[in-house]
C-alpha positions as CSV (number, residue, x, y, z in Angstrom):
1,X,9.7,-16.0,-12.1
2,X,8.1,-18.8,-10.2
3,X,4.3,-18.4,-8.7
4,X,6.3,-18.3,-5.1
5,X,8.2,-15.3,-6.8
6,X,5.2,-13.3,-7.9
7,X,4.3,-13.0,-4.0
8,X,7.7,-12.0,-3.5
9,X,7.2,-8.5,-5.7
10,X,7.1,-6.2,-2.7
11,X,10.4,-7.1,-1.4
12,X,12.1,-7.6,-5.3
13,X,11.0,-4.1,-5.2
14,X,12.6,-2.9,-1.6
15,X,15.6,-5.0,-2.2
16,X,16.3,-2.7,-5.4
17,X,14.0,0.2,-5.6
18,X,12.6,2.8,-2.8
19,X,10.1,5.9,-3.9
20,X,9.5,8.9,-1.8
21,X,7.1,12.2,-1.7
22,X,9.3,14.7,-2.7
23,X,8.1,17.4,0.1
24,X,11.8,19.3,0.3
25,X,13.8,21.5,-1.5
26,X,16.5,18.8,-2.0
27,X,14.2,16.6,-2.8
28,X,12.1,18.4,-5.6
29,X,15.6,19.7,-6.9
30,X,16.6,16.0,-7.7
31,X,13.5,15.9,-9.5
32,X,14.0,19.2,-11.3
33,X,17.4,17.4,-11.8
34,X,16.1,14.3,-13.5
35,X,13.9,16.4,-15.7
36,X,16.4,18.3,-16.9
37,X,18.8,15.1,-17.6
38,X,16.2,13.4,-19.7
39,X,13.9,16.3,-21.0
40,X,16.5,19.0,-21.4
41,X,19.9,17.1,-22.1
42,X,18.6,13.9,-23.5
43,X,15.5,14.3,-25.6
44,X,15.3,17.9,-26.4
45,X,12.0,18.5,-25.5
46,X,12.8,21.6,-23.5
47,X,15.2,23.8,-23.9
48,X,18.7,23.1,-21.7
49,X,18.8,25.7,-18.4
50,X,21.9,27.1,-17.0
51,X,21.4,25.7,-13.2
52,X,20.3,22.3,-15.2
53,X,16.6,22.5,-13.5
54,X,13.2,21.7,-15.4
55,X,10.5,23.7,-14.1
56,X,7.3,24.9,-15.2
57,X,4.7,26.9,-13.9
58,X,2.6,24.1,-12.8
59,X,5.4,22.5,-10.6
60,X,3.9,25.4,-8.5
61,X,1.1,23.3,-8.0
62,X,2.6,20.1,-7.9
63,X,3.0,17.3,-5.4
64,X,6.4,15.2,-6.5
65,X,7.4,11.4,-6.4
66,X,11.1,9.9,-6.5
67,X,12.5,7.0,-7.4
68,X,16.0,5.8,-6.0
69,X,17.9,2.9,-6.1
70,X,17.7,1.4,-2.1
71,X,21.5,0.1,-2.2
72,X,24.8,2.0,-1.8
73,X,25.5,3.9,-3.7
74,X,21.8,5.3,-3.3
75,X,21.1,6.7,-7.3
76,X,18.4,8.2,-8.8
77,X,16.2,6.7,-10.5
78,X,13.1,8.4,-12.0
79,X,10.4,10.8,-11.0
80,X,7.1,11.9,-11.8
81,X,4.6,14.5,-10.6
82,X,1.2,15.3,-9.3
83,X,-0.4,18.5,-10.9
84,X,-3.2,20.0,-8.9
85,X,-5.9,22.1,-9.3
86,X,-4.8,25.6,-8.1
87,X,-5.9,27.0,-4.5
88,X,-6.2,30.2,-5.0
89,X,-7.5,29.8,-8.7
90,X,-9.6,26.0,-9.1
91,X,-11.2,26.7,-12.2
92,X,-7.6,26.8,-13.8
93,X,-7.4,23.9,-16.3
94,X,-4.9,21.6,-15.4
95,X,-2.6,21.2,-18.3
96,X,-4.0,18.1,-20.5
97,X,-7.2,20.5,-20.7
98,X,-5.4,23.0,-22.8
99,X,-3.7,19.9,-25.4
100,X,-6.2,18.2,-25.3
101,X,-9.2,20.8,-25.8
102,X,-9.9,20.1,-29.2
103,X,-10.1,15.9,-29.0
104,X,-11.9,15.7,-26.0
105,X,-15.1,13.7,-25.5
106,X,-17.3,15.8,-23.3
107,X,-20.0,13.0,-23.3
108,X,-17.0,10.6,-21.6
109,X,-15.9,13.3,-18.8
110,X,-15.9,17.0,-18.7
111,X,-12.8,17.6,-16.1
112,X,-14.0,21.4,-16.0
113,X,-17.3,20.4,-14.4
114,X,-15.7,18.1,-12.1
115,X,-15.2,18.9,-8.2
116,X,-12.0,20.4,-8.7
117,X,-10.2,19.7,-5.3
118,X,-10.7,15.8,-6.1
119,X,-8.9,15.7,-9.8
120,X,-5.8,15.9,-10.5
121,X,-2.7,15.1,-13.8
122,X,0.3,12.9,-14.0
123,X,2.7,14.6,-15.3
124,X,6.4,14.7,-16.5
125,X,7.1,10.6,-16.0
126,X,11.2,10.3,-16.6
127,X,13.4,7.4,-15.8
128,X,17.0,8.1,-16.7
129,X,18.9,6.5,-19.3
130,X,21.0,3.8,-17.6
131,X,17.6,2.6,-16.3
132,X,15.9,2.6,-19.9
133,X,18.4,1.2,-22.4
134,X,16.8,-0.9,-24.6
135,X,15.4,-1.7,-28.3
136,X,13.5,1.3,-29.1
137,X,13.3,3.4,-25.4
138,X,16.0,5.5,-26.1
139,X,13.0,8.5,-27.7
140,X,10.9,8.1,-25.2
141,X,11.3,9.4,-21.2
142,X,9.1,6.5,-19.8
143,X,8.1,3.5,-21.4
144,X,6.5,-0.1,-21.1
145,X,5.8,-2.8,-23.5
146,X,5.1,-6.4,-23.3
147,X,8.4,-7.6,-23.4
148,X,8.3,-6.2,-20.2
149,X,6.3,-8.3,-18.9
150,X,8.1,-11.3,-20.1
151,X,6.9,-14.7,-21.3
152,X,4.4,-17.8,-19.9
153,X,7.8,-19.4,-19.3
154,X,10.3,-16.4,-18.3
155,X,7.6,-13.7,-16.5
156,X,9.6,-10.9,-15.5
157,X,8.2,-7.5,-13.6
158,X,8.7,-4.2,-14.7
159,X,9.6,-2.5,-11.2
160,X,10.3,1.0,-12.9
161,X,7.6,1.9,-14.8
162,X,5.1,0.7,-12.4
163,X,6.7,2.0,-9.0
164,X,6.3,5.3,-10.1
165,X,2.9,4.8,-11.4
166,X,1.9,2.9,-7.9
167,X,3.5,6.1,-6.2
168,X,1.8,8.7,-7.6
169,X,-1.3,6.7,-7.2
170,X,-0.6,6.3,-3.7
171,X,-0.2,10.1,-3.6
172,X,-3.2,10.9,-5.1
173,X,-5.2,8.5,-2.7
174,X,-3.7,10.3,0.7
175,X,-4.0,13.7,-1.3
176,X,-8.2,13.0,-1.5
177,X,-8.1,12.7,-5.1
178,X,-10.8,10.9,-6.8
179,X,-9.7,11.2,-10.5
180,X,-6.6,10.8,-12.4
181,X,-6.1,12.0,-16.0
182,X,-3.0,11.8,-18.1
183,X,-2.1,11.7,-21.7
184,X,-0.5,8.6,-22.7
185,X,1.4,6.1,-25.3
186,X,-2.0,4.7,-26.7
187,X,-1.4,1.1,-25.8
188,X,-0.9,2.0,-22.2
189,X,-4.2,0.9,-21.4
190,X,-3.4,-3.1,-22.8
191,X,0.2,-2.9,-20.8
192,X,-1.8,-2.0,-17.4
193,X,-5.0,-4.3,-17.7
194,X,-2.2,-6.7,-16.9
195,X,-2.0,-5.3,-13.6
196,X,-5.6,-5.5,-13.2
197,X,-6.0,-1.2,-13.3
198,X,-8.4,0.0,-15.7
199,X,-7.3,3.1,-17.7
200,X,-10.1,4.6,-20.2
201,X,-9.4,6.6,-23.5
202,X,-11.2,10.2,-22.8
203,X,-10.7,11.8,-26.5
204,X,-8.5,11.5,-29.4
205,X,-5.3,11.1,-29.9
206,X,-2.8,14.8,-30.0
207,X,0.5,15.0,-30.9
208,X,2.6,15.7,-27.8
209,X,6.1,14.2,-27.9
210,X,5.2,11.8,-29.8
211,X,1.1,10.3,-30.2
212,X,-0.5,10.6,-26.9
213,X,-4.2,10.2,-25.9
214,X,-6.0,11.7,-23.0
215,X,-6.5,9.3,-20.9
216,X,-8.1,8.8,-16.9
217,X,-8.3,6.3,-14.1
218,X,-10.2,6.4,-11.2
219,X,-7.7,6.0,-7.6
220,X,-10.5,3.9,-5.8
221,X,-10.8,1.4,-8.5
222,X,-7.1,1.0,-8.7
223,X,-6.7,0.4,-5.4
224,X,-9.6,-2.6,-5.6
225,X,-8.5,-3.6,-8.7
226,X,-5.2,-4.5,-8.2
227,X,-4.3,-8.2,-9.2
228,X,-2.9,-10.2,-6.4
229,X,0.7,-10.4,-7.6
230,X,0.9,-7.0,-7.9
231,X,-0.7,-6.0,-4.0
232,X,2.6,-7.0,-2.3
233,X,4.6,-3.6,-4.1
234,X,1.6,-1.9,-3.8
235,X,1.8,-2.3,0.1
236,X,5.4,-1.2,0.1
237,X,5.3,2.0,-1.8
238,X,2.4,3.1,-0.3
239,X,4.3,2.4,3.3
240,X,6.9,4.3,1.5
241,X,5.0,7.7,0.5
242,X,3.1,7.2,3.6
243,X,6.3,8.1,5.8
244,X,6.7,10.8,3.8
245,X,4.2,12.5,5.7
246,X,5.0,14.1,9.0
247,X,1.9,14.2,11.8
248,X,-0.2,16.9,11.1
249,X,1.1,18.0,7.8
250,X,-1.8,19.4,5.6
251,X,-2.7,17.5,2.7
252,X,-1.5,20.0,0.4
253,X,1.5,22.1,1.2
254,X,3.0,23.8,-2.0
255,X,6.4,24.2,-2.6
256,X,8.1,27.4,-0.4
């Protein structure tokens, strides 16, 4: 990947990749349905449901993104989700407050003394297999390592893994919220310094599919923080959640 190339990211990403807010039924049913392909079916993690749907509770509460492939056929691609704090209960910890409860550091953050209306999880990152087959991925619903990045000589990009974070970012940002948290592969926070987005370790680590460790990032200062290679697909999915909004739609609108 040439310098010339690295401006080029936004439309490498277009040319192969689109994301959308997942505001309809259809729409949240192919995430439900990507879920269940990788959570359910693939990795075990939950158990396998007869209309082949993962839900929980909190998708109750929940703003979704998808990932598609933006050729014919149009396939899907991965997903993720933004949990929010609960209307008609705020208080309600979101749910890396109940894993997490016990390896916390208070003195860092305390999410349960934060405004609640301006916090909010990533959740339930999944990529389906065809788009993860490598060394070492095939445990794990999301992943990123160096090697995606590449080498001084043969840089690559990896569109995936970082579209979907970009899109739940850009999410967050039109949704008003301040404050991400997330629990995360611990060497997360190396992978996205890359990028120029700061990610900061809020408590030890828990088992949860694996070694994960709370984790938060604050939306404005990904937004400044970006690096320059990476603005270009961070233009283009936030044009793409953007349209996802129709004029006048609240900021919120649960799921029907």
């Amino acid at each position: 990947m040439s310098l010339l190339d690295r401006f080029s990211l936004g439309e490498g990403f277009r040319k192969y990749f689109e994301v959308v807010a997942a505001f309809d039924t259809p729409l949240r049913n192919d995430v439900y349905g990507i879920r269940h392909e990788v959570y359910c079916e693939e990795l075990g993690f939950e158990p396998v449901r007869p209309d082949r749907l993962e839900t929980d509770d909190n998708d109750r509460h929940s703003l979704h993104c998808l990932m598609r492939s933006s050729t014919e056929p149009r396939t899907l691609v991965g997903c993720n989700r933004l949990v929010l704090a609960r209307p008609e209960d705020p208080a309600h910890p979101l749910p890396f407050e109940h894993t997490c409860r016990a390896t916390l550091d208070r003195s860092i953050i305390d999410p349960a003394k934060e405004p609640r209306g301006t916090i909010a999880e990533v959740s339930r990152l999944a990529v389906r297999a065809h788009y993860r087959r490598r060394k070492g991925e095939t445990k794990t619903a999301l992943a990123l390592s160096d090697d995606d990045f590449g080498t001084k000589e043969q840089p690559r990009f990896p569109y995936i893994p970082i579209g979907l974070y970009l899109a739940v970012v850009a999410l967050a940002r039109r949704e008003g919220i301040e404050t991400l948290f997330m629990l995360t592969e611990p060497r997360l926070a190396d992978h996205f310094s890359k990028l120029g987005v700061k990610i900061t370790q809020i408590g030890g680590p828990v088992e949860h599919r694996g070694i994960r460790v709370p984790s938060m990032m604050s939306v404005d200062s990904v937004v400044k923080g970006l690096r320059f290679f990476v603005r270009p697909i961070w233009r283009v999915v936030l044009e793409e959640i953007e349209a996802g909004y129709s004029p006048g739609r609240p900021a919120f609108l649960p799921p029907a």
